[in-house]
N, CA and C of each residue as an Amber inpcrd file, in Angstrom:
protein
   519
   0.3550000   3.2740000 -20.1350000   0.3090000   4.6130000 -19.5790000
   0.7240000   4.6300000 -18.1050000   0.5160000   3.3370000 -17.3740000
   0.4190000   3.6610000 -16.1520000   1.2800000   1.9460000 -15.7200000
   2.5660000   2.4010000 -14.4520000   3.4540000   1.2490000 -14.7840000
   2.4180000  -0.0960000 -14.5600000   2.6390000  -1.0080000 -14.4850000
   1.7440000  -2.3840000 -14.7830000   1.3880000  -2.1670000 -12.6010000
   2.6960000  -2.1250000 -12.3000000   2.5050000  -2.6630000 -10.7410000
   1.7780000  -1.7670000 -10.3380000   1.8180000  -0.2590000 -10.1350000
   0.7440000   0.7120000 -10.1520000  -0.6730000   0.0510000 -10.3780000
  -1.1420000  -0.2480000 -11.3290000  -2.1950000  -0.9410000 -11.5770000
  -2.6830000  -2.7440000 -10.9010000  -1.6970000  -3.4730000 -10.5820000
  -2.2470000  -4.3800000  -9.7740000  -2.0730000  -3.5830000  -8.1490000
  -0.8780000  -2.9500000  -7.5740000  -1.1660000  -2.3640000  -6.4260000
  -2.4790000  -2.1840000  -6.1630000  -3.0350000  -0.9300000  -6.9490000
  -4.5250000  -0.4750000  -6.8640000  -5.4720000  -1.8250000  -7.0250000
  -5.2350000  -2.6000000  -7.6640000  -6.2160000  -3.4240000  -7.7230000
  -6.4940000  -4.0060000  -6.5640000  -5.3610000  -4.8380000  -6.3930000
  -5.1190000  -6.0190000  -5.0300000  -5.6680000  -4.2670000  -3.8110000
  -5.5220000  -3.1620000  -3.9370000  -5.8130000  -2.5670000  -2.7520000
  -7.4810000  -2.0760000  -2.7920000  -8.2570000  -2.1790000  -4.1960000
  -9.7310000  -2.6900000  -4.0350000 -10.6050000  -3.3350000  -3.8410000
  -9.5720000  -4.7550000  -4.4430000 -10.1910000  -5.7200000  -4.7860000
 -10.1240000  -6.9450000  -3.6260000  -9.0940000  -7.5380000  -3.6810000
  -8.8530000  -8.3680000  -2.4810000  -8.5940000  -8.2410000  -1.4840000
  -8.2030000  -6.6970000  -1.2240000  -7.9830000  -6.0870000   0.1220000
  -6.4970000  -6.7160000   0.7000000  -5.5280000  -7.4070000  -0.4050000
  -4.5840000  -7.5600000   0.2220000  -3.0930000  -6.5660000   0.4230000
  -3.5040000  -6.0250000   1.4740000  -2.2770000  -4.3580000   1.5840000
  -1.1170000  -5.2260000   1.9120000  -0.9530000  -6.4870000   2.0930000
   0.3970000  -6.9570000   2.2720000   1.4630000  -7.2030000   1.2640000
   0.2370000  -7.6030000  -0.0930000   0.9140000  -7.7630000  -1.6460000
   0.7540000  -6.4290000  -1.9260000  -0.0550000  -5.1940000  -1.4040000
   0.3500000  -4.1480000  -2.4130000   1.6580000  -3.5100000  -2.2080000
   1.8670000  -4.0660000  -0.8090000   3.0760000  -3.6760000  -0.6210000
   4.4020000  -4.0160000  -0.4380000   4.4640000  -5.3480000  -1.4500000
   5.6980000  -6.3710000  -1.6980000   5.6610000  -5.8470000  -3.4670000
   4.3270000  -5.6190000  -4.2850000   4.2860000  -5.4100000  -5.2750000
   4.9990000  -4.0620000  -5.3990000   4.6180000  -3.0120000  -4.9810000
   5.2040000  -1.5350000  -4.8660000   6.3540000  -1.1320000  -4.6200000
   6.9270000  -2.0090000  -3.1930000   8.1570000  -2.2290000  -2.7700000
   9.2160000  -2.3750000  -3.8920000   9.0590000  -3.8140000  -4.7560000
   9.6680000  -4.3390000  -5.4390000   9.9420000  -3.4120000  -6.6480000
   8.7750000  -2.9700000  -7.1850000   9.0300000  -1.4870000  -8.4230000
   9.6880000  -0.2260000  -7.6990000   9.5130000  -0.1780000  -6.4730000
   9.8990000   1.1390000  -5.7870000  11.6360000   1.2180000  -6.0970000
  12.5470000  -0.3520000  -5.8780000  13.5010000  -0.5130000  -5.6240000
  14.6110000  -0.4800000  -6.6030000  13.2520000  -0.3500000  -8.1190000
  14.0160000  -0.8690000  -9.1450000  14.1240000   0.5630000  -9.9750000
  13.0690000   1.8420000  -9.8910000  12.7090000   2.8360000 -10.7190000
  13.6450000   3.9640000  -9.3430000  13.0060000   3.7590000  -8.1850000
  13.8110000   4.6600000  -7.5860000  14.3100000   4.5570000  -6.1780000
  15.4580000   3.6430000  -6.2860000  15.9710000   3.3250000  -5.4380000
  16.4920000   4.1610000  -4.0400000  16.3260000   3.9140000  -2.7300000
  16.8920000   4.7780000  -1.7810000  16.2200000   5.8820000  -1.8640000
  15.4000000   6.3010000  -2.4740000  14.6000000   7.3710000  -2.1670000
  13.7010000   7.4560000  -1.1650000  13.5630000   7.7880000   0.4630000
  12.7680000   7.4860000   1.3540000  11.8160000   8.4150000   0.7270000
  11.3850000   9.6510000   0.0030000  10.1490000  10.6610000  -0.1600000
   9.6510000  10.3930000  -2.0040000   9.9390000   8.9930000  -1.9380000
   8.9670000   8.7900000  -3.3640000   7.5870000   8.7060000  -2.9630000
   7.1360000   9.0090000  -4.1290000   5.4410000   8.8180000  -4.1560000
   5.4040000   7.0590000  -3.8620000   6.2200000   6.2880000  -4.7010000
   5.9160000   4.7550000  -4.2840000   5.9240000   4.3680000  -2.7320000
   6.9170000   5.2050000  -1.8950000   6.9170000   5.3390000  -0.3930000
   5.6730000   5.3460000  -0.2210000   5.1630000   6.6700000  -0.3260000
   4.2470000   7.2500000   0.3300000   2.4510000   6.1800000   0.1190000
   2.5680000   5.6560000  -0.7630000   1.8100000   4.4990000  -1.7690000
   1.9490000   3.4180000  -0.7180000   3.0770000   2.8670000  -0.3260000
   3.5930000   1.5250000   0.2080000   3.0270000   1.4150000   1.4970000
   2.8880000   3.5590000   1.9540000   2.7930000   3.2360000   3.5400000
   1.3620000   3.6930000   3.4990000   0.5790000   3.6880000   2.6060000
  -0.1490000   3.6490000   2.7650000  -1.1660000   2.1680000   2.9420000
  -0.4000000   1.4730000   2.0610000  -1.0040000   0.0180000   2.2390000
  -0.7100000  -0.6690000   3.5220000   0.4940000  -0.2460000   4.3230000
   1.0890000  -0.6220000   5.5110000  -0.0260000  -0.3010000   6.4410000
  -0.5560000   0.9690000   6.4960000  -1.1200000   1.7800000   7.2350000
  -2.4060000   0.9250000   7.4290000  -3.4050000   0.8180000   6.3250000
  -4.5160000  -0.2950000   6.3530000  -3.9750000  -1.4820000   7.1820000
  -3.0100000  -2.2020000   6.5530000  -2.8950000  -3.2690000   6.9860000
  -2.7830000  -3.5670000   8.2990000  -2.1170000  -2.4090000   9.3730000
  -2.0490000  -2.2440000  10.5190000  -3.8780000  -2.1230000  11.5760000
  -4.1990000  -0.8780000  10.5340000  -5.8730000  -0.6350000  10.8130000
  -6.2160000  -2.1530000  11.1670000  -6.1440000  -2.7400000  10.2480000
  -7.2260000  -3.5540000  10.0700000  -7.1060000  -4.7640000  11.0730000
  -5.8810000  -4.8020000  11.4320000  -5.2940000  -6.0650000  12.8090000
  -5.3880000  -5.1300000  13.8600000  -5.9810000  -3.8300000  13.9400000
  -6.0080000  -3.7160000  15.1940000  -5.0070000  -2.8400000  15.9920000
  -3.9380000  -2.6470000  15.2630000  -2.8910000  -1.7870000  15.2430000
  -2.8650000  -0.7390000  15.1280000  -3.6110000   0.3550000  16.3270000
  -3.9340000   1.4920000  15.7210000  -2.6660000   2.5790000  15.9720000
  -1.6520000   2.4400000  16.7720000  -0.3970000   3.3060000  16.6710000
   0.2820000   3.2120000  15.6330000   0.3090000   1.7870000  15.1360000
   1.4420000   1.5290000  14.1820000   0.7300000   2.0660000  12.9760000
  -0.7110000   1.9230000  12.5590000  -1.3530000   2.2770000  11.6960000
  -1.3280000   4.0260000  11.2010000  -1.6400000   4.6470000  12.3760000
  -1.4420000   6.2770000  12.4600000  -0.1410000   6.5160000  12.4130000
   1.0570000   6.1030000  12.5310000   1.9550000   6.2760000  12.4920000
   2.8550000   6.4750000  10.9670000   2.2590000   5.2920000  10.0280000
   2.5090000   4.8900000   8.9620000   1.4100000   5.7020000   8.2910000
   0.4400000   5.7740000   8.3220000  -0.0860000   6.8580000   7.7490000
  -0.0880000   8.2340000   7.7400000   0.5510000   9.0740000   9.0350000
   1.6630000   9.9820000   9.2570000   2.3670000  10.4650000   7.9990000
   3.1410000   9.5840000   8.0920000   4.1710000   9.7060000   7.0800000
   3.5940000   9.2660000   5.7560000   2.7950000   8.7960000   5.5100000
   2.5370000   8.8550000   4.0150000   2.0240000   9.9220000   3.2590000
   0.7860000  10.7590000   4.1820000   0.3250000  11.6270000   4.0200000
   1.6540000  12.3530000   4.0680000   2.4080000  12.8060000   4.4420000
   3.2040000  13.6190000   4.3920000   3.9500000  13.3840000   2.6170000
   4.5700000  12.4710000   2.7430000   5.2190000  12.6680000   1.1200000
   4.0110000  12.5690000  -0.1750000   2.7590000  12.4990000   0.0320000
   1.7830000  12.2660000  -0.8650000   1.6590000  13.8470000  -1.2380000
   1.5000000  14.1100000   0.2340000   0.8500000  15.9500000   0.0180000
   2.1290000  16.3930000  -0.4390000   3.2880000  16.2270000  -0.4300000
   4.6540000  16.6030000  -1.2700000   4.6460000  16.8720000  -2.7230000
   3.6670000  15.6010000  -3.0730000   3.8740000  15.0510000  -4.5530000
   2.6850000  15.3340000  -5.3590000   2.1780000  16.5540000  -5.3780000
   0.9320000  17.0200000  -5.6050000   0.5260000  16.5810000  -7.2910000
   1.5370000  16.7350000  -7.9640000   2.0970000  16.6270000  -9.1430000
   1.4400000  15.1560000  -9.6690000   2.7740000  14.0980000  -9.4460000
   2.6760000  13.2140000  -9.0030000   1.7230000  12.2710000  -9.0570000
   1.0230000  12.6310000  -7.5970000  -0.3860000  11.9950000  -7.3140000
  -1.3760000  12.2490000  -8.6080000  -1.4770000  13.2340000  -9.3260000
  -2.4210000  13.4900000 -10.2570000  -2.1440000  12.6850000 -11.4170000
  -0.8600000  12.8830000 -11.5160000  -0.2930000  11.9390000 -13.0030000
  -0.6260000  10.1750000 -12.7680000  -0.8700000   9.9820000 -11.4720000
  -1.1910000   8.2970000 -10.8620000  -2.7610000   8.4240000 -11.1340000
  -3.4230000   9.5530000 -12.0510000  -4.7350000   9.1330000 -11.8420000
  -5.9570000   8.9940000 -10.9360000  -4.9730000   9.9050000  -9.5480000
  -5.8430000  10.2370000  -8.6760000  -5.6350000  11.5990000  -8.6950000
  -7.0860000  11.9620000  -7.7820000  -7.6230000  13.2010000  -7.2200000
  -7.0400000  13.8880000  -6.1100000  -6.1340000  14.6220000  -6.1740000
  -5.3020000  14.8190000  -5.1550000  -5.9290000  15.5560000  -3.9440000
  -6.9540000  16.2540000  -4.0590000  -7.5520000  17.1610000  -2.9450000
  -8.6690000  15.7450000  -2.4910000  -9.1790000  15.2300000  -3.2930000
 -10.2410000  14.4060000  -2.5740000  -9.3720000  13.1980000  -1.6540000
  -7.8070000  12.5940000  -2.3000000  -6.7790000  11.6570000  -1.3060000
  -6.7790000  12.1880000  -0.3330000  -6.3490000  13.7750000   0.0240000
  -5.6160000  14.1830000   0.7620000  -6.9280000  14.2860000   2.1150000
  -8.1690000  14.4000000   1.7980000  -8.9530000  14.7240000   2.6350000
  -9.6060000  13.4300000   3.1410000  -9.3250000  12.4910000   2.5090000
  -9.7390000  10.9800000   2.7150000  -8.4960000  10.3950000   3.8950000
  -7.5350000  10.6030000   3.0830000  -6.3810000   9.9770000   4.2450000
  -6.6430000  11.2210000   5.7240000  -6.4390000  12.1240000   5.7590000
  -6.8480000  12.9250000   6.8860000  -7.8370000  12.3210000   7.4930000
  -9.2010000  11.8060000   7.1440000 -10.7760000  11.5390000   7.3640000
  -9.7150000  10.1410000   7.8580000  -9.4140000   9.2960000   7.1090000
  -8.8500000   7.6440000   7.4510000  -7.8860000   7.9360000   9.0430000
  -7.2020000   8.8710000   9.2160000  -6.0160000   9.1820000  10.2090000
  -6.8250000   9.3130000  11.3570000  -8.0520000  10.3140000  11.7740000
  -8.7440000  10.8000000  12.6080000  -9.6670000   9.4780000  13.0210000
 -10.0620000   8.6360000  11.8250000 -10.8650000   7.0410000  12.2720000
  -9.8360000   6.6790000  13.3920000  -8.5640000   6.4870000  12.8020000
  -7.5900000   5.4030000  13.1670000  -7.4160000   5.4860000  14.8370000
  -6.8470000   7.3560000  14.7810000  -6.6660000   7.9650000  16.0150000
  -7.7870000   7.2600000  16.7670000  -8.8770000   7.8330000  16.8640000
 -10.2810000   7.4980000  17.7320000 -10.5450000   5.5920000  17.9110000
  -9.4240000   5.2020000  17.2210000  -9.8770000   3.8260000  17.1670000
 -11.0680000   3.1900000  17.0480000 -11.7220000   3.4300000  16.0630000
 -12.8690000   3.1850000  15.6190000 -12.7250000   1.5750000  14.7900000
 -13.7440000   1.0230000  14.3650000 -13.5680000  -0.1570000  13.9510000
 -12.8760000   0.2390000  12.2050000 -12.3140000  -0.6700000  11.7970000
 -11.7760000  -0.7230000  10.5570000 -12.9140000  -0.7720000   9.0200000
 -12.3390000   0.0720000   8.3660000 -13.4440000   0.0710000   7.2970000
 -12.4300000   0.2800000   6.2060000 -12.6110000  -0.4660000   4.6090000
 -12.0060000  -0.4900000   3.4310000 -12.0640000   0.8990000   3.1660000
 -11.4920000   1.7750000   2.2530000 -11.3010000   2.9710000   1.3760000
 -11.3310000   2.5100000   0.2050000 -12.0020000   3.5140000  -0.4340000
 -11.7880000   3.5000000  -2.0000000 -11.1730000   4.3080000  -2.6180000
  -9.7100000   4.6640000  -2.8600000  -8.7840000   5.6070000  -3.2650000
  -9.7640000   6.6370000  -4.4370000  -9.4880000   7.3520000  -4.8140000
  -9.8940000   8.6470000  -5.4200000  -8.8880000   8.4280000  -6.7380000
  -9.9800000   7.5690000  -7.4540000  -9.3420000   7.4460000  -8.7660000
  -9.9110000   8.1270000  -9.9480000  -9.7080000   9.3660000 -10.5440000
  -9.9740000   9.9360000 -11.3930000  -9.7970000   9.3400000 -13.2620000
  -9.2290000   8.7770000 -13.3750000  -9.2880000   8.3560000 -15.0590000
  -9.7540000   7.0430000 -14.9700000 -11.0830000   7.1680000 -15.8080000
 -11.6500000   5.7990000 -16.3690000 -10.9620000   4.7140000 -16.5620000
  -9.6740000   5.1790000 -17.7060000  -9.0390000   3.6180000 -18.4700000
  -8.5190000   3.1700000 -16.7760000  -8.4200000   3.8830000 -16.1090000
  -7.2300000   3.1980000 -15.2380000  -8.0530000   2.2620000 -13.9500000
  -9.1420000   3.1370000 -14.1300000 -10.1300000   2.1810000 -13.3480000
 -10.4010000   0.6670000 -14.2000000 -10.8660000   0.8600000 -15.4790000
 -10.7810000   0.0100000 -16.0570000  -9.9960000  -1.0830000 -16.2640000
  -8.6270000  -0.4120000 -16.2560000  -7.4590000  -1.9730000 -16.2940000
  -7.3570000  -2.8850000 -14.8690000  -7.7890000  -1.9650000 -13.6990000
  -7.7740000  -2.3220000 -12.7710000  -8.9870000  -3.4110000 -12.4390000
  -9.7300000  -3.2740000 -12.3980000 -10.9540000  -4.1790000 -12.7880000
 -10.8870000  -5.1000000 -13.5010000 -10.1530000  -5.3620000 -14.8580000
  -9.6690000  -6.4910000 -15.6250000  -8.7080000  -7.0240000 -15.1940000
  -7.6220000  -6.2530000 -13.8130000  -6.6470000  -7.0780000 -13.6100000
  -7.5160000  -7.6690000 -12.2910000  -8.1530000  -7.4520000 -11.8320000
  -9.1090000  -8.1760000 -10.4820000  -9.7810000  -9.3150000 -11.0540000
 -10.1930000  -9.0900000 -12.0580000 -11.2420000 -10.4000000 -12.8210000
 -10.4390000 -11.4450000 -13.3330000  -9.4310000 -11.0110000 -13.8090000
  -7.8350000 -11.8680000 -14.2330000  -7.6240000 -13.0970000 -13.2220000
  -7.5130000 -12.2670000 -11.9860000  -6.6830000 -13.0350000 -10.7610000
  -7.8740000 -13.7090000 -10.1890000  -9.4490000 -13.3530000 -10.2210000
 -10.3940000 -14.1580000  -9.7960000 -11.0290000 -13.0930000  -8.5630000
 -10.6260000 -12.0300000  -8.2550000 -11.3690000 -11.1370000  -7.4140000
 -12.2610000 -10.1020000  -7.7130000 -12.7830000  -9.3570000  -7.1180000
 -13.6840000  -8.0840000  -7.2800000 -13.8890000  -6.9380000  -6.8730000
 -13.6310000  -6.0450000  -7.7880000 -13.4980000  -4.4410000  -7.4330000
 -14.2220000  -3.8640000  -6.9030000 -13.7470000  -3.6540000  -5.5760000
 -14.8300000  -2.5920000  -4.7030000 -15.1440000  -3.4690000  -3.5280000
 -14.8240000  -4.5520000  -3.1750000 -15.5800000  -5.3010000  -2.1250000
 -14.8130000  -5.2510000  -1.2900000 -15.4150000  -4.7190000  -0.3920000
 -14.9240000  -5.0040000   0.9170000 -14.4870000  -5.7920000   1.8190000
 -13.3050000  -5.6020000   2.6060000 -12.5160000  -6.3720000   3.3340000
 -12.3960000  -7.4180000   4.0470000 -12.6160000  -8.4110000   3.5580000
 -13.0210000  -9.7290000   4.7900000 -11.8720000  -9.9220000   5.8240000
 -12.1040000  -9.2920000   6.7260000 -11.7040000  -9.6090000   8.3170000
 -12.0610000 -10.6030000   8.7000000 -12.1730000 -11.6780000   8.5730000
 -12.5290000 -12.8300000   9.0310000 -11.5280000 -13.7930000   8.2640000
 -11.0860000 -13.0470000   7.3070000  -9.8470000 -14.5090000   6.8940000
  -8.7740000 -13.8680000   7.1210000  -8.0900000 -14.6040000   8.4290000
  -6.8050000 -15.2000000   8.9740000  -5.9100000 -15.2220000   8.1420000
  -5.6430000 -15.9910000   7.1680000  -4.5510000 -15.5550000   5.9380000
  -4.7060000 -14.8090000   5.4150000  -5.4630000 -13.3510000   5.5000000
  -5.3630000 -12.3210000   4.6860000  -4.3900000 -11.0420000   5.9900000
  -5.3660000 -11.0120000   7.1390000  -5.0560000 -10.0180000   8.3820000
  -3.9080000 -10.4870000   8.5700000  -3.9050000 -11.6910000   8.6830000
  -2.6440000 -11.8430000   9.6440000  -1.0570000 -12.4770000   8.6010000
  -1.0280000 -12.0410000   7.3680000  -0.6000000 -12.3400000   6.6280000
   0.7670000 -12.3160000   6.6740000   1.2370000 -11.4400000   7.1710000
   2.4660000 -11.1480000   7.8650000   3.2980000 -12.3600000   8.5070000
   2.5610000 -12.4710000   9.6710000   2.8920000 -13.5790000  10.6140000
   2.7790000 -15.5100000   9.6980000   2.2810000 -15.6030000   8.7490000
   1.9890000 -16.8410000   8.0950000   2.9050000 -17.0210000   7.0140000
   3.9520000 -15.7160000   6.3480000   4.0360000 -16.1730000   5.2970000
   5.5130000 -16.4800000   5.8150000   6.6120000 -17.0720000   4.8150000
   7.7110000 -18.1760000   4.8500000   8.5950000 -16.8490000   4.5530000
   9.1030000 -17.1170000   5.7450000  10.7370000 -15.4890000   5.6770000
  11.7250000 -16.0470000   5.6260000  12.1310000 -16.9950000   5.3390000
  13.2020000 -17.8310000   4.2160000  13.8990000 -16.6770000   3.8440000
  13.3930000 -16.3230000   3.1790000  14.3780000 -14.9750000   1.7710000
  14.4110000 -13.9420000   2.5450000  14.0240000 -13.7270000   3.3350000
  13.6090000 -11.9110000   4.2190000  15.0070000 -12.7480000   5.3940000
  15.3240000 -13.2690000   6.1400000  15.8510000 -13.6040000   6.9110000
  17.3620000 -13.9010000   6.1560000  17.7600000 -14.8160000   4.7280000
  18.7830000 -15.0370000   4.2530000  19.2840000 -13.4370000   3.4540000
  18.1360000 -12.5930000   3.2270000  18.8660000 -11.4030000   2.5670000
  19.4070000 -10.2610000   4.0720000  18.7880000 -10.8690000   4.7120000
  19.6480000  -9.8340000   5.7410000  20.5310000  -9.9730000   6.5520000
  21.0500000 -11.4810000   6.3900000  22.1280000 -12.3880000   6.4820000
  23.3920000 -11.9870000   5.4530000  23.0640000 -11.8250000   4.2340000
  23.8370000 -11.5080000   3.4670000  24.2000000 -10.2230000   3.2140000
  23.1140000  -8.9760000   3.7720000  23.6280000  -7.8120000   4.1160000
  24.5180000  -7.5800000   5.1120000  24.1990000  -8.1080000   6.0440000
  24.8330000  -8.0690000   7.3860000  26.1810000  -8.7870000   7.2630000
  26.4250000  -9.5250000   6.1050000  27.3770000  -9.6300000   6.0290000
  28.4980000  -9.0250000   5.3930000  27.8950000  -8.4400000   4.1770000
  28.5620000  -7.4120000   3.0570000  29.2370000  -6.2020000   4.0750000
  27.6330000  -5.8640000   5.0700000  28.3460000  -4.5960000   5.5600000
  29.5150000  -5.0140000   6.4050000  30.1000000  -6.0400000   7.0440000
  30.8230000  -6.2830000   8.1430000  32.3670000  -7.0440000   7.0480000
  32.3020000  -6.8670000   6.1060000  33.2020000  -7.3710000   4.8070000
  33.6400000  -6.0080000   4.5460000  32.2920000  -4.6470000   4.3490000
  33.5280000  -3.7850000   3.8170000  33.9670000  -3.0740000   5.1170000
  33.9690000  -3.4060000   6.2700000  34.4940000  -2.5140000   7.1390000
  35.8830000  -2.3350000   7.6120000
């Protein structure tokens, strides 16, 4: 019912609190179902995991910034958002409530998205227990390879694909 990555996104964004995979996971389906679309709901999804991830290192411009704009194409996708199994008036007032934390720079605290259908809570929870984590727990800020995940992981492929763009584009010019 609901695409597979949709469902680990949400998970990994309850469960392990890792917004860096929800948003390599999302990314990656975003690129393949709807490509070049900057005002998809998967956007608006992606920057939302961006947005935490920023919160949570401390990043509170880059964080409000990215959450800016997510809220913006979410509240677009009124539709959408409901068919993903969430509550669209209770998101919309949560990310607002999350934006106004961020602004005030207040300390960082997990969200629990506004998930309205059981099964989907459900698969999500079996895909957390799958991978060895747990739904609903809150964010450990204290592990270094999770916050700072960014900065640790191997950009090998992120560095050779934009090598090879940069080259395509300067080939067809």
């Amino acid at each position: 019912m609901y695409p597979i990555e949709y469902v680990q996104f949400l998970a990994h964004f309850h469960g392990d609190r890792d917004y860096f995979e929800c948003h390599e996971i999302l990314e990656e389906f975003w690129k393949k179902t709807d490509p070049g679309n900057k005002e998809s709901i998967w956007v608006g999804l992606i920057q939302l995991a961006v947005s935490c991830y920023h919160f949570r290192r401390g990043n509170y411009n880059g964080a409000a910034r990215t959450l800016e704009k997510a809220i913006k194409i979410l509240e677009s996708k009124n539709v959408s958002v409901t068919s993903l199994g969430l509550n669209q008036q209770m998101l919309h007032e949560l990310l607002l409530k999350q934006l106004s934390v961020i602004k005030e720079k207040k300390e960082y605290m997990s969200i629990q998205l506004p998930i309205s259908d059981p099964f989907l809570i459900e698969s999500c929870k079996l895909f957390c227990e799958d991978q060895g984590f747990q739904w609903g727990k809150k964010s450990d800020i204290s592990n270094v390879e999770l916050v700072e995940r960014h900065r640790l992981r191997d950009r090998t492929e992120v560095i050779e694909e934009r090598y090879r763009s940069l080259k395509m584009r300067k080939s067809s010019e």
